[in-house]
Structure formats: C-alpha cells, structure tokens
N, C-alpha and C positions, 0 to 999 in steps of 0.2 A: 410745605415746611421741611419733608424730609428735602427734596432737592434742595433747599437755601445751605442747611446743612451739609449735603452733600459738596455743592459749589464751595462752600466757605471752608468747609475741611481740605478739599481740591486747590483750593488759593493759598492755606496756611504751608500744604506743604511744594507750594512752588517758590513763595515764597523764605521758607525754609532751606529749599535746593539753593534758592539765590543766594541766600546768605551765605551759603557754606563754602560758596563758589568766593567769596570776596578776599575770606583770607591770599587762598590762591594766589588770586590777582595782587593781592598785596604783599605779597611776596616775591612774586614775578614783577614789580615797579619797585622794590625794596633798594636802595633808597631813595624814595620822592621830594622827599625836605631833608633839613640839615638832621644831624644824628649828634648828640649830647652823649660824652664819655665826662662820666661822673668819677675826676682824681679827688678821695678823701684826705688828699693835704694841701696847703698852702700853698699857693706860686712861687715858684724859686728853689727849689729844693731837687733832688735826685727823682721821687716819684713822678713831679709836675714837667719836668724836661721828657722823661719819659712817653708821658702822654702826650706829649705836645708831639713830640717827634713821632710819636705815634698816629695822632689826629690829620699830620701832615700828610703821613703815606698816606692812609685812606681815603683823604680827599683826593689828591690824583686818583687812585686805584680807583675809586668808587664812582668821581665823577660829583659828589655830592658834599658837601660841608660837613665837618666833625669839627666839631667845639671843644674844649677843655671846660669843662665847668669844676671851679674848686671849692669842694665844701671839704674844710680842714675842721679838726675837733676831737677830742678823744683819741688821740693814738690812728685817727682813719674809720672809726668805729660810726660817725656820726654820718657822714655822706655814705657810706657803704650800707648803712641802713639805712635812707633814704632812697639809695639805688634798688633793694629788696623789694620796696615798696611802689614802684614803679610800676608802670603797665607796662607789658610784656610785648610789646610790637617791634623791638628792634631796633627804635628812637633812643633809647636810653639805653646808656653801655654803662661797664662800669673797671676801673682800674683796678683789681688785685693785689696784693700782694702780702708780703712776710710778717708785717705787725696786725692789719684787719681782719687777716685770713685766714691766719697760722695760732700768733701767738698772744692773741684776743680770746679766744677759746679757753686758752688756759688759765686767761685770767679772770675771765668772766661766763660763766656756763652760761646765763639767762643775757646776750649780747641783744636779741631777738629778733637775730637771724644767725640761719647756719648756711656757714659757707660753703658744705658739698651740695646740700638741698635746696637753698633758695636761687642759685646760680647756675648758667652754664659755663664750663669754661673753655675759652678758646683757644688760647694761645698763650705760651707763657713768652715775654718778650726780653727779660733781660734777668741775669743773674750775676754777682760780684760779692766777691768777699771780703768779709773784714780784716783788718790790719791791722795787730799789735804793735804800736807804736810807744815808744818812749821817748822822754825827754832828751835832745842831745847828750846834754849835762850828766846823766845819769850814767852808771860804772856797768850797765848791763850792756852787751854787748853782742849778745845772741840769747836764744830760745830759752837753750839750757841753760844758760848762767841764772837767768830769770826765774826759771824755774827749782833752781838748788839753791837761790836766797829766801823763797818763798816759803819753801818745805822747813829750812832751817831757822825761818826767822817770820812763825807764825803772825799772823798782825801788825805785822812792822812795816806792811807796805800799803800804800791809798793806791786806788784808780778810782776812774772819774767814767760815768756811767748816765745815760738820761733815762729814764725809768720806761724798761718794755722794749727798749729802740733792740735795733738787732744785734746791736754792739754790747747792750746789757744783755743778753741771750747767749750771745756767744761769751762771753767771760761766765755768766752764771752754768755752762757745758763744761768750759775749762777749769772750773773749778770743781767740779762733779765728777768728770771724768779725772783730775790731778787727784782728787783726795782716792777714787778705786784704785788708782794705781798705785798710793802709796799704801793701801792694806796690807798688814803681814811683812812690811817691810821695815825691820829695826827701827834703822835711822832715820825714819821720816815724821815728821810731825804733821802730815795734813797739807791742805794747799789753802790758806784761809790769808784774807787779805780786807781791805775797810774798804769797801765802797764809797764815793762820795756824791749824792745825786747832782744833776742839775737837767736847767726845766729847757735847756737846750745843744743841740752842737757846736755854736758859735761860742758862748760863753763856756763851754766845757776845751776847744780848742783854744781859746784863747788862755785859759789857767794852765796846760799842757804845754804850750810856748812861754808861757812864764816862770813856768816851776813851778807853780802852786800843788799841780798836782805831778808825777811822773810818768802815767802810762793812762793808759786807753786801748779801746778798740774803737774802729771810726772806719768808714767806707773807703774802698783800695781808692776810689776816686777823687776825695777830699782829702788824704794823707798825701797823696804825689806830689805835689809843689812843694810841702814843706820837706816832704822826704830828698827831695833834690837839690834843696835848698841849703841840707845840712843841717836842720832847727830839730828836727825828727830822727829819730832811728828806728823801722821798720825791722823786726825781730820772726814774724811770723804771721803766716796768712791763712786764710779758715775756708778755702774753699779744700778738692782731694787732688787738684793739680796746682802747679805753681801757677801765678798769675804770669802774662809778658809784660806787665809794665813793672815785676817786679823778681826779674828772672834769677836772682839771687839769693830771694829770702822764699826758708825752708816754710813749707806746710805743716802747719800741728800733727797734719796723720803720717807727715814721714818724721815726727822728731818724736816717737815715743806713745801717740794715743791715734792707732789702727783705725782710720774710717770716721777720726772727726768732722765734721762740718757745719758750717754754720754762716749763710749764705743771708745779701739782701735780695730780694727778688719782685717781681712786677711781673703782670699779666693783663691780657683784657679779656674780660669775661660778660655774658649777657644775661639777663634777667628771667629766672624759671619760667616757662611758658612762653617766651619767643618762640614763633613758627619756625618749622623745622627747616623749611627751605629758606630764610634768613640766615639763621644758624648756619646753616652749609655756606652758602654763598660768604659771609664774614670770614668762616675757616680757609677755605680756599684763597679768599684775598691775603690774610695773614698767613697763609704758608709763601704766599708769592713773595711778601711783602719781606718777611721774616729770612728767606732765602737771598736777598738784592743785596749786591758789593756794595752798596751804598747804606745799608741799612746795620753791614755786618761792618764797615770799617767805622762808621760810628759810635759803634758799640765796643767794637776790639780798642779804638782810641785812645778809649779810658779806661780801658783794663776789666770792659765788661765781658761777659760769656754768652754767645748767640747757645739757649738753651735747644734742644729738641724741639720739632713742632709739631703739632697738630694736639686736639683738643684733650685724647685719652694721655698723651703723655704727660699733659699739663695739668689735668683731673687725678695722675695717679701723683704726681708732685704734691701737688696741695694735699690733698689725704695725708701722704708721710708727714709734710712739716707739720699739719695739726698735732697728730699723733707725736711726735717729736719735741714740739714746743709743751706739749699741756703735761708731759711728762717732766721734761725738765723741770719747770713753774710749779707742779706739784710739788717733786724733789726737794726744789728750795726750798717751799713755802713762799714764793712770790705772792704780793695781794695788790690788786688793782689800786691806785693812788686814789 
C-alpha cells in the first residue's frame, strides 16, 4: 500500500512537471492558430481602421491570422468587458483606447473591469487631436475671437457634442480650464456655452455643414476634407504640438491655457494573465511594427502621431488619461447616459 502511494504521489508529480512544461511550449509555438483582436466599436469608424491596419501588420509579422472581431456598444465598454473575461493564452487581444479606457472610469466606477488591472498593455498605436471647427458662415475667425465672444456673451453660443466621445471631453477641459482663467479677472464672465447632444458624428457633422449648429470638436481626421473644402474653419487643435495636416492652426496650449491636451488614442493591449513570453514576443513585434515607414506614413497621412512605444510607456499613458478624464467628469458632473 505504502508503495502504490508512493508510485502514485511519484506520477502526480511528473505529471505535474509536464504540465508546467506546456505553457512553455505554448509560448514557444505562440501563435499556432488565428489570434482575435477584440475592437469595442463598430466597422467603419477611426478605432475599427485602426485595428484593421493593425491585424494587417501582424499577420505578415507573425505569420499567423489576426481577425478584427467588432463588438460595438456602450461607448466600447461592452466588448472591452468581454475581452476582460477572456482566457488569458494570448488568442484574444484587445483594442484600447481613450473612451473604454480613460474616460469610462470617470463615468462609471462599477464598469466591471479596470483597465490598469485586468489588462496588459502593449503598445499604444496611434494618437490625434481634436479640432475646433466652426461653421464657415460663422464671424469667428480664430481662437481668440472665439474665445472673447464666449467670455462676453455667456450662453449665447450652442456646440454640438456626442455624449463621452473625446470631442465632448475635450470641449468639457476647455471649458474648465476657460472659466480658471477667467477667475479674478474683472471683465470676464466665465466660459459657458449650451451644448447640444447627439447620438452620433455623422448627424452632428451634418447639422455643423448646415448651420444648425456653429462649432464642434471632431477628429483632425474627419474635419480635413471639409476643412479644405472651405465648409469649415479649423480655429484650434488639442494635441501640445501643431498638427502637419494643419500647420497653421494654433494649439490651445500655445493660445493662452499652458499644457492643454486632449487627445483620441488607440492601443493594443492583452488579457491579465497571458504568459509572459507571449507578452514579449507581441511587444517586440509591435515595436518593429510600430517603427516601419509604412506603418508611420499611414498614420502621419492623416495627421496621426506615431506615439512612443514599448509597453511601460503606453501603461504610464493610460494611468494619466484615466486620472485626467475621471477628474474632468467629476468637475462637470458628467453622468453616464
């Protein structure tokens, strides 16, 4: 009896060494089948091009299939917690960025995941700013005019906003940061303006071409055509450098409010508890990936910004925008729709 025992404690733990030996291996054939990057929006949109042209590199790089799989919903809140919930082998990726990541937090504490903790993150892949746009029609003609009808003429102007998008984020800063700097200053009355929602960008650009509404913020990439067009007039941009597809129009932080920003962004990030040597091997491919002329003039293109790469610099990005966003959203009092 004692020897059966003895055998059988003797097998559990060879069997045990086996086991432990497979991750290994499966990290060492990482990736054996296709690999599922989880975009929480829509097809068609700025984050779903992103992953796509992302899925693209990595199949060359990897040698192996990346899928775009789009579960759209909630602001990106619904497939981002679906990705949370994933098994952690390295199969399932997930696309990051500035509304599921950042400024989800601020509007929901109980989301039921947290984006430093339940994630790794790997690489941030693209950043671009928004663009203060106004109607052609409209008598504003720079930054500051815009800003000295505002102060003067509390309420008396509408913009047009989709509720949480990073466009309403960056106008809810500009207003935050306009009203500090008019404290203690006689003649200012605040920086207060009527928002006007809507449940999308297409329908919010489309009343902004019309006149319905005058101004907006909207992504440097989807304001170009019209900006060139002459339908638009591009006033200022929300990144801390100018944009080059728009080397003329001033930044917020060089017209008066020091170190504004207020950025869209994307990343791809992997699922807590992916083996470490996955993790690396992903990194390494997204720095290659992330470094290629082909990679960076796609993204310059359109007036994107090839961010910093490797994982801590894109782990300390996401920390600030949380902290950044949950503070603004308090500020306001934003409340999740």
């Amino acid at each position: 009896m004692k020897l059966l025992l003895k055998l059988l404690s003797l097998g559990a733990c060879i069997a045990l060494g086996a086991n432990m030996t497979l991750p290994v291996a499966a990290q060492d054939n990482w990736p054996s089948k296709p690999v599922k990057i989880i975009s929480p929006f829509p097809a068609g949109g700025t984050s779903d091009i992103m992953a796509r042209m992302l899925a693209e590199a990595l199949s060359k790089e990897l040698g192996q299939q990346f899928i775009v799989d789009n579960i759209g919903g909630a602001g990106g809140t619904i497939g981002t917690l679906r990705a949370a919930k994933a098994t952690p082998d390295g199969y399932t990726l997930l696309q990051t960025g500035v509304g599921q990541n950042a400024v989800a937090h601020g509007l929901d504490p109980k989301l039921g995941y947290d984006s430093m903790r339940d994630f790794v993150h790997i690489s941030q892949v693209h950043s671009g700013p928004n663009v203060l746009v106004v109607n052609a029609a409209t008598p504003y003609r720079t930054f500051a005019e815009l800003v000295e009808f505002v102060r003067k003429n509390p309420g008396k102007l509408n913009y047009g906003y989709t509720h949480a998008a990073s466009g309403h984020m960056a106008m809810e800063l500009l207003k935050q940061r306009a009203s500090e700097c008019a404290k203690g200053v006689k003649e200012c009355n605040g920086f207060f303006m009527v928002g006007i929602p809507y449940r999308g960008g297409g329908p919010m650009m489309q009343d902004l071409l019309g006149g319905q509404i005058p101004l907006m913020f909207i992504n440097q990439d989807v304001a170009l055509p019209h900006v060139r067009a002459g339908k638009l007039r591009a006033l200022a941009v929300t990144s801390t450098q100018r944009n080059p597809l728009y080397p003329d129009v001033p930044t917020i932080a060089e017209s008066g409010f020091a170190g504004f920003q207020a950025l869209s962004w994307s990343g791809l990030s992997a699922i807590k508890g992916t083996p470490q040597g996955i993790v690396d091997k992903l990194g390494a491919s997204m720095d290659k990936i992330m470094g290629s002329p082909e990679i960076r003039q796609r993204l310059e293109s359109v007036g994107f910004v090839v961010p910093p790469a490797g994982a801590k610099a894109y782990s300390d990005f996401v920390k600030s925008e949380i902290e950044l966003w949950t503070r603004v959203i308090k500020t306001g009092g934003i409340k999740p729709e």
